[in-house]
C-alpha positions as CSV (number, residue, x, y, z in Angstrom):
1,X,0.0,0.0,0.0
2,X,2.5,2.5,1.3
3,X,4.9,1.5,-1.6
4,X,1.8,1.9,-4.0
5,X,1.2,5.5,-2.8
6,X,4.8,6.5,-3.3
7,X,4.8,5.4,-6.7
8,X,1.6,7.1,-7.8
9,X,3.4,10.3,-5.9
10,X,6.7,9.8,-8.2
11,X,4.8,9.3,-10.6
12,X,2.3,12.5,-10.3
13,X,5.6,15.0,-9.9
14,X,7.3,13.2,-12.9
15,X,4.6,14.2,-15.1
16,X,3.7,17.2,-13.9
17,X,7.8,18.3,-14.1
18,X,7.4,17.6,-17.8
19,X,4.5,19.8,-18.5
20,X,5.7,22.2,-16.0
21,X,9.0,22.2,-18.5
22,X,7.2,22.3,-21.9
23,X,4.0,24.4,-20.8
24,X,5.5,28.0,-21.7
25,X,3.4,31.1,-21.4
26,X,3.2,32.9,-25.3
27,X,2.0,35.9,-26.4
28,X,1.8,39.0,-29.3
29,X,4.4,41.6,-28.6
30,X,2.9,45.0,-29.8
31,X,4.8,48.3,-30.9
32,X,3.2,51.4,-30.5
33,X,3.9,54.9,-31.6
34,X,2.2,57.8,-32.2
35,X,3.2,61.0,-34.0
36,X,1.5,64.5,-33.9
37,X,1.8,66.8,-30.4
38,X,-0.2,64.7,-28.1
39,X,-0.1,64.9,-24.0
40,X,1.5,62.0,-22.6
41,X,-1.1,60.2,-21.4
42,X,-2.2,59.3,-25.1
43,X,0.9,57.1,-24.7
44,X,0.0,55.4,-21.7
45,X,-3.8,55.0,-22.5
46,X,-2.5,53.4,-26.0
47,X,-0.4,51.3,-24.1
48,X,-2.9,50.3,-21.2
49,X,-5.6,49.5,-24.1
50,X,-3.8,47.2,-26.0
51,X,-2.7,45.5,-22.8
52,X,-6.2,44.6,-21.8
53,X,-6.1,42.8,-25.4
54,X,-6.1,38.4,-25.3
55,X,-2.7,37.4,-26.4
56,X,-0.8,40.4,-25.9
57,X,1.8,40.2,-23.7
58,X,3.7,42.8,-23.7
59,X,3.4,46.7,-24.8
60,X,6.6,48.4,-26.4
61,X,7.2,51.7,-27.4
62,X,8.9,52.7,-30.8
63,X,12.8,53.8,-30.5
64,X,13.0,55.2,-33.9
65,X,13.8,53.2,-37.1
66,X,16.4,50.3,-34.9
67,X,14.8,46.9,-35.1
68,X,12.3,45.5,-31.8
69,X,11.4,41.9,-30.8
70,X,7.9,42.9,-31.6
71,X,5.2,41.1,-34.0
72,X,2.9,44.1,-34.4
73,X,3.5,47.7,-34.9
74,X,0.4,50.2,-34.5
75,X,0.9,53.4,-35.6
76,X,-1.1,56.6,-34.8
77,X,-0.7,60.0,-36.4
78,X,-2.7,63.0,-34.7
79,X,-3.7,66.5,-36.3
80,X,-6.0,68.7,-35.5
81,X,-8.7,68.7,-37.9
82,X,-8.2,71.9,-40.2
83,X,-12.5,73.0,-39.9
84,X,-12.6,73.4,-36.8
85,X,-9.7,73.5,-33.8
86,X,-11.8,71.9,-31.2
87,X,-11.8,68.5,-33.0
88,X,-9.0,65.8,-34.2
89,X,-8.0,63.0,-36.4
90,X,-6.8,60.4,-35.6
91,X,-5.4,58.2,-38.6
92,X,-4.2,54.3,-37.4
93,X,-2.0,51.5,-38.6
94,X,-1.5,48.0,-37.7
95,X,1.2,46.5,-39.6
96,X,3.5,43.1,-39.3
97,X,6.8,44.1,-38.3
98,X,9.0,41.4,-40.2
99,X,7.2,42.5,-43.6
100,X,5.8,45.8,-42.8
101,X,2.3,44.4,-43.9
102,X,-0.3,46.5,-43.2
103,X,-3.2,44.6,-41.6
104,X,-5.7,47.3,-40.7
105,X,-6.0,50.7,-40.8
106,X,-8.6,53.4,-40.1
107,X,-9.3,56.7,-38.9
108,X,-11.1,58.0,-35.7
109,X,-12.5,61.5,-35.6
110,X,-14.1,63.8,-32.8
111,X,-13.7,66.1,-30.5
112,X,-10.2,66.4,-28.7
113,X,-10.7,63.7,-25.8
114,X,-9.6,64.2,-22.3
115,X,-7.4,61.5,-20.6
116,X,-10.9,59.7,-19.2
117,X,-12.1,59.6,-23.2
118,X,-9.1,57.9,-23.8
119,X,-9.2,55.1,-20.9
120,X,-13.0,54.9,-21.7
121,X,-13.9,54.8,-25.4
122,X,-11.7,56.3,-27.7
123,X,-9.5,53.4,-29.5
124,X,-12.6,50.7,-29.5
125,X,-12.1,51.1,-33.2
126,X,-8.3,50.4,-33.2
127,X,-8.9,47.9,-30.7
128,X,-11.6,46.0,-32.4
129,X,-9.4,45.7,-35.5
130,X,-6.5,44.9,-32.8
131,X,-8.7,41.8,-31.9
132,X,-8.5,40.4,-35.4
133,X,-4.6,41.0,-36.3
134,X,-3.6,39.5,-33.1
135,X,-5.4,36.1,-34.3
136,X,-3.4,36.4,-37.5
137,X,-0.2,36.1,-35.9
138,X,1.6,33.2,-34.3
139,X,2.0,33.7,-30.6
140,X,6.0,33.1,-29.4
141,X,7.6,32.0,-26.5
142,X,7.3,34.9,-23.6
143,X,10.9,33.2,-22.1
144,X,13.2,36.4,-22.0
145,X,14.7,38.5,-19.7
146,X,14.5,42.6,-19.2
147,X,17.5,44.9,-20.5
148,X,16.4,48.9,-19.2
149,X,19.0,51.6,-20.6
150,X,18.6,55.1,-22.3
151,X,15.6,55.0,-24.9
152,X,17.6,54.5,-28.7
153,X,20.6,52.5,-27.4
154,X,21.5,49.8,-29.5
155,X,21.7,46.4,-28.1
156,X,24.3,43.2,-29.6
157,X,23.6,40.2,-28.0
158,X,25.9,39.2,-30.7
159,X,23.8,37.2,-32.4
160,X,21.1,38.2,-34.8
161,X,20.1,41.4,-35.5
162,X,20.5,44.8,-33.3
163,X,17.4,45.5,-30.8
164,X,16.9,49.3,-29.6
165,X,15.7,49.7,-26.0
166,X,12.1,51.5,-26.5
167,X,10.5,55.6,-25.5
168,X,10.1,54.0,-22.2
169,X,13.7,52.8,-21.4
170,X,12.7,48.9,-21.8
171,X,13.5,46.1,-23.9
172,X,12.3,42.4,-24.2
173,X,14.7,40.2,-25.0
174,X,13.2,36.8,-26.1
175,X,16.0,33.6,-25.1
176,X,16.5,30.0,-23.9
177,X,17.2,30.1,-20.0
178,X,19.1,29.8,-18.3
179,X,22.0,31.1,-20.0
180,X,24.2,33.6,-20.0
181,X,24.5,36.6,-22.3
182,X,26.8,38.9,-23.5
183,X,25.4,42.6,-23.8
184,X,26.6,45.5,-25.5
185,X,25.3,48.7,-25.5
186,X,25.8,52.0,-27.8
187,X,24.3,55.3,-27.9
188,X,25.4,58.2,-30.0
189,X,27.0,60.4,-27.1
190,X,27.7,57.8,-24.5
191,X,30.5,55.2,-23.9
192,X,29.9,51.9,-25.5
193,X,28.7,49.3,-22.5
194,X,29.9,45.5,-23.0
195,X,28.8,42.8,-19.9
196,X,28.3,40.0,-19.5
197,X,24.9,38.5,-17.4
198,X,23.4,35.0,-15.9
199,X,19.6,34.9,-16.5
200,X,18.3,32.2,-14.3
201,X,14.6,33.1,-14.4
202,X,12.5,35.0,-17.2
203,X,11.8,38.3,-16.7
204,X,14.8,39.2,-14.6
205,X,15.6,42.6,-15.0
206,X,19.1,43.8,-16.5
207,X,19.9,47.2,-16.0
208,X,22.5,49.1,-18.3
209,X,24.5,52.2,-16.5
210,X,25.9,54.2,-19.1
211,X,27.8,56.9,-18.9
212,X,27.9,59.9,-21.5
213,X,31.2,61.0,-23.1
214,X,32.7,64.2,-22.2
215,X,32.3,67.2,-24.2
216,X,34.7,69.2,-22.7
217,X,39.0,68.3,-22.4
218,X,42.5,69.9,-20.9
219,X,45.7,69.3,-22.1
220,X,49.0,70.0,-19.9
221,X,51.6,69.7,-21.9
222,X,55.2,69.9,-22.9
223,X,56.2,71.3,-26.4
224,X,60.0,69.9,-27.5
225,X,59.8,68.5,-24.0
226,X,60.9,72.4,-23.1
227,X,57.8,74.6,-23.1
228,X,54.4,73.9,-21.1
229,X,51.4,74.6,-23.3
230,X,47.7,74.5,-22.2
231,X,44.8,73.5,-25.0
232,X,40.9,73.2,-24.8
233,X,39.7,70.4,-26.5
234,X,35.5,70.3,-27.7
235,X,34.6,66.6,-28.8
236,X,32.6,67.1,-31.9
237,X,30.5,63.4,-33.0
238,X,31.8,60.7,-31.7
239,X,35.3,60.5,-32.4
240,X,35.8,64.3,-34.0
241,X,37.4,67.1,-31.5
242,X,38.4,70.6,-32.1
243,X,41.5,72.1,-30.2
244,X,42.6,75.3,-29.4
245,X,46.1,75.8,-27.8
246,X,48.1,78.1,-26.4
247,X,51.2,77.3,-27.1
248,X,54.1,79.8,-25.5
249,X,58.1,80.6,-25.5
250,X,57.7,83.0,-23.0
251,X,59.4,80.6,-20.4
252,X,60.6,77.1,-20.7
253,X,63.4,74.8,-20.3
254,X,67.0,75.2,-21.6
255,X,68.3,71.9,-23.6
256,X,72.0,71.6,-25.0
257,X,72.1,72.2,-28.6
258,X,75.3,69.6,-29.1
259,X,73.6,68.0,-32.0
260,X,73.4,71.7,-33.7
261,X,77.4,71.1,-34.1
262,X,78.5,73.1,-30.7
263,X,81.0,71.7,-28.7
264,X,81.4,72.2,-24.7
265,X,83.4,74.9,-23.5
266,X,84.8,75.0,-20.2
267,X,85.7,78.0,-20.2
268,X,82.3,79.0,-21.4
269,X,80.1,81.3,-19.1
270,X,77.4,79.0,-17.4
271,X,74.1,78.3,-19.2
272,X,70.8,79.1,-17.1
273,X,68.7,76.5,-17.0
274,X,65.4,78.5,-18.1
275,X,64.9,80.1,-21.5
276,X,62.7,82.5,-22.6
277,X,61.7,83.8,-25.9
278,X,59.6,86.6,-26.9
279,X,56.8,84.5,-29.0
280,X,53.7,82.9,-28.2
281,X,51.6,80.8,-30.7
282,X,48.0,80.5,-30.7
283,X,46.5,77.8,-32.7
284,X,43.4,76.0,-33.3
285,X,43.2,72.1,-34.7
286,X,40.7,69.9,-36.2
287,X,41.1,66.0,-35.8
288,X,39.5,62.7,-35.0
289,X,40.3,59.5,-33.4
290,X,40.2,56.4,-35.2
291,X,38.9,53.9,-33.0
292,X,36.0,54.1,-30.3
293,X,36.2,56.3,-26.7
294,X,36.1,53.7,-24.4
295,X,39.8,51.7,-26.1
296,X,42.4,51.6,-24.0
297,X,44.7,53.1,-26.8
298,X,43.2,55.6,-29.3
299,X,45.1,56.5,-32.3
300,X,44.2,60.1,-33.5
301,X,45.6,62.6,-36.4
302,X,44.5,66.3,-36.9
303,X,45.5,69.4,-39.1
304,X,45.4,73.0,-38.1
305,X,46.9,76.5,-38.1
306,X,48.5,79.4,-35.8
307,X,49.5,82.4,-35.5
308,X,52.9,83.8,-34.5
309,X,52.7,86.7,-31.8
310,X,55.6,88.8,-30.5
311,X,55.3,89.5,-26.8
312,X,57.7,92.0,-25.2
313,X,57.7,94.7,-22.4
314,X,57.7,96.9,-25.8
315,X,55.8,95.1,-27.7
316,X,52.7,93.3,-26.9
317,X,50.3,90.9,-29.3
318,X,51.8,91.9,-32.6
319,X,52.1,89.9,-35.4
320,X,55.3,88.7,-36.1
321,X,56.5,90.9,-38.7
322,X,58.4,87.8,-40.7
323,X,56.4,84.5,-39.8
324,X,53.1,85.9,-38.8
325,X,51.0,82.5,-39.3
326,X,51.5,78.8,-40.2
327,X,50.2,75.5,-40.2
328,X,50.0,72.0,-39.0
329,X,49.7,68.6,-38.6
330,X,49.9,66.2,-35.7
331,X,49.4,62.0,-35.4
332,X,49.4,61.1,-31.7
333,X,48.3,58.1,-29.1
334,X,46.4,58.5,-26.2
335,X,46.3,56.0,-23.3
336,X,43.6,56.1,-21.3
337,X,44.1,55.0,-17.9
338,X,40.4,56.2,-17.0
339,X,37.6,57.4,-18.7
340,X,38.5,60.7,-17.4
341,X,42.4,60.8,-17.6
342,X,44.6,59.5,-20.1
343,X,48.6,60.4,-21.1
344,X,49.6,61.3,-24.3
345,X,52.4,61.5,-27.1
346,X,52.1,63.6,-30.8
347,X,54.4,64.1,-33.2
348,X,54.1,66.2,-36.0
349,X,55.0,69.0,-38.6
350,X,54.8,72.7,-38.4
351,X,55.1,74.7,-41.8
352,X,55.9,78.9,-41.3
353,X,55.2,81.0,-44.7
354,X,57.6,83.6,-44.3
355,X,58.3,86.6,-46.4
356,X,61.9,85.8,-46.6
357,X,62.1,81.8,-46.2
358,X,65.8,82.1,-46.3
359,X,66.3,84.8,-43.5
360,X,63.0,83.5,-41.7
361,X,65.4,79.7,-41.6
362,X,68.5,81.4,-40.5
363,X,67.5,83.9,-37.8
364,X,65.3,80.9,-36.3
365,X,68.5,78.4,-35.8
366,X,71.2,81.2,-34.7
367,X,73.8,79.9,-32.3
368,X,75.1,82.7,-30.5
369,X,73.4,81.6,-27.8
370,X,71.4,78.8,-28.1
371,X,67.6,80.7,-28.3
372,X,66.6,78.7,-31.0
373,X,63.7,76.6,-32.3
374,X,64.5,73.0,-32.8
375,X,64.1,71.3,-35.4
376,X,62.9,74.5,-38.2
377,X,65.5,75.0,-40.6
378,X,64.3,73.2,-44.2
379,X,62.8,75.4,-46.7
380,X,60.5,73.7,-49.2
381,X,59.4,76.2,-51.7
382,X,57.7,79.1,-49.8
383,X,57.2,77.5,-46.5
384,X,60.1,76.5,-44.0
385,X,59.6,73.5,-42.3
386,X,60.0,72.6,-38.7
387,X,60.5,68.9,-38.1
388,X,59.8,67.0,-36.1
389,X,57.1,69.0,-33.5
390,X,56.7,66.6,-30.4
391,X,54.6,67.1,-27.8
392,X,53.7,65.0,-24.7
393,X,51.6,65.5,-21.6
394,X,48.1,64.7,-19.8
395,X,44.5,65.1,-20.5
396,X,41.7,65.5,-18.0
397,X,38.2,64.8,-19.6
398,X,35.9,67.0,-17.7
């Protein structure tokens, strides 16, 4: 008897495990949208209608043009009616979202409703029609977990195609569980997202923390290793930036010039260690980096110009009389050790457009005393030619 009952008790959870296993719940995933300027209630009333439909599960707003796990897209454009202010039309669309097929569409006219028109009576007419599509598509599996993020980002599950977390900062991701999944996330303006989750259960909730890129940077760094120089850097897109820097001679640091031909002299009077020249250069650059903001190492070139501008007790912001612009080009890596500070190294090329390239090259690489520029010297054609620029330093992202 007892041996009997345990049996029939085995027995009873065996079976019920398997239907427990294969019994799945299913339902319509609907996409709503509605253009034309609207309160936001006609959102939520849309969305709370179609809810109340059999079969749908689940209610998801439209995230602009980025593919949705939903079946069914109903579409509603608003505008007041043209006779007479006090009324609206309202022209709908319910359409298959793998084929864009439209399956019904109407119009609904009236007076503008309040928000308890909406919850009351309003979208019978959609909904009726609602009623019918629903039963022309094929119900799937509601097994799936939650991603909520910024409404528009992007998500790669790395498989298939590219979702877009809807208005209301949701999306339903259909999948097997338990399993784990690897999640990236991208938004114009923010840092690209990658992690990696264990679903266990359907309908557990993953939440994305994403953090925008900075608009605003500072450079401190060191021209020829000799003078500081301070720039302003705007992020424009993605991966663009424009720079402005100020970019001095007033005072820096003294280095030998033995590989300009000089020999040491003991007898020489000692060199100060400080140098100062009476120049300043203001610039501006345009550039881009070449791979994404949140790398490690980031790649970037730019070209720009500058002007040349004496600064003296007797003379203050003028135009350099021989050299009073130029231009130039940079390629440099960053290495970010944080999303806000990184270390940097650029070399590039400066050309000067002098009125005299000849004078401009020898009164820049005197040796009387050592006040010169390194590197300028070449002439090519009209422009002389300072080679190689380096500059290295550290950038705070603010």
């Amino acid at each position: 008897m007892k041996r009997s009952l345990v049996l029939s008790i085995t027995l009873f959870l065996f079976v019920f495990s398997i239907i427990a296993v294969y019994s799945q719940e299913t339902g319509v995933i609907v996409q709503t949208r509605i253009n034309g300027r609207v309160e936001p209630y006609w959102h939520d009333s849309l969305d709370s209608a179609l809810l109340a439909v059999e079969s749908i599960a689940q209610v998801q707003r439209w995230a602009g043009d980025e593919l949705s796990s939903a079946q069914l897209e109903t579409a509603v454009e608003v505008r007041p009616n043209p006779n007479n202010p006090n009324r609206i039309v309202a022209n709908w669309k319910i359409t298959l979202v793998k084929n864009e097929q439209v399956l019904a569409e109407g119009s609904i006219q009236g007076l503008v409703p309040r928000e308890r028109d909406l919850a009351d009576y309003f979208w019978i007419p959609l909904l009726e029609a609602m009623e019918e599509a629903v039963a022309q598509v094929e119900p799937e599996p509601l097994e799936g977990f939650i991603v909520r993020g910024l409404s528009g980002t992007r998500i790669d599950l790395g498989v298939g195609d590219t979702l877009a977390i809807s208005e209301d900062g949701q999306l339903w991701v259909p999948g097997t569980l338990p399993s784990t999944y690897t999640i990236a996330a991208s938004l114009s303006g923010y840092y690209r997202e990658k992690l990696s989750v264990g679903i266990q259960r359907s309908g557990e909730i993953v939440e994305i923390d994403q953090q925008r890129l900075s608009r605003l940077s500072i450079d401190l760094a060191l021209y020829m290793m000799q003078f500081p120089e301070v720039s302003l850097t705007l992020r424009l897109g993605q991966g663009g930036f424009a720079r402005i820097t100020l970019q001095q001679f007033l005072a820096g640091l003294y280095l030998s010039n033995e590989r300009n031909g000089y020999e040491y002299d003991p007898n020489a009077e000692a060199q100060s260690i400080f140098l100062s020249l009476p120049l300043i250069q203001p610039g501006i650059l345009f550039g881009a980096f070449l791979n994404s903001p949140e790398k490690r190492f980031r790649p970037y070139g730019g070209l720009g110009a500058f002007a040349r501008l004496v600064v003296s007790p007797e003379i203050i912001g003028v135009f350099d009389p021989i050299a009073p612009w130029g231009l130039s080009g940079v390629i440099g890596l960053e290495y970010a050790r944080s999303r806000r500070f990184g270390i940097f190294g650029e070399l590039g090329v400066n050309g000067y457009f002098p009125s005299n390239p000849g004078l401009f090259a020898y009164a820049a690489s005197l040796k009387s005393d050592g006040n010169n520029l390194p590197g300028l010297g070449t002439i090519l054609g009209p422009a002389v030619i300072e080679f190689p620029v380096g500059r290295f330093g550290v950038r705070f992202r603010l």
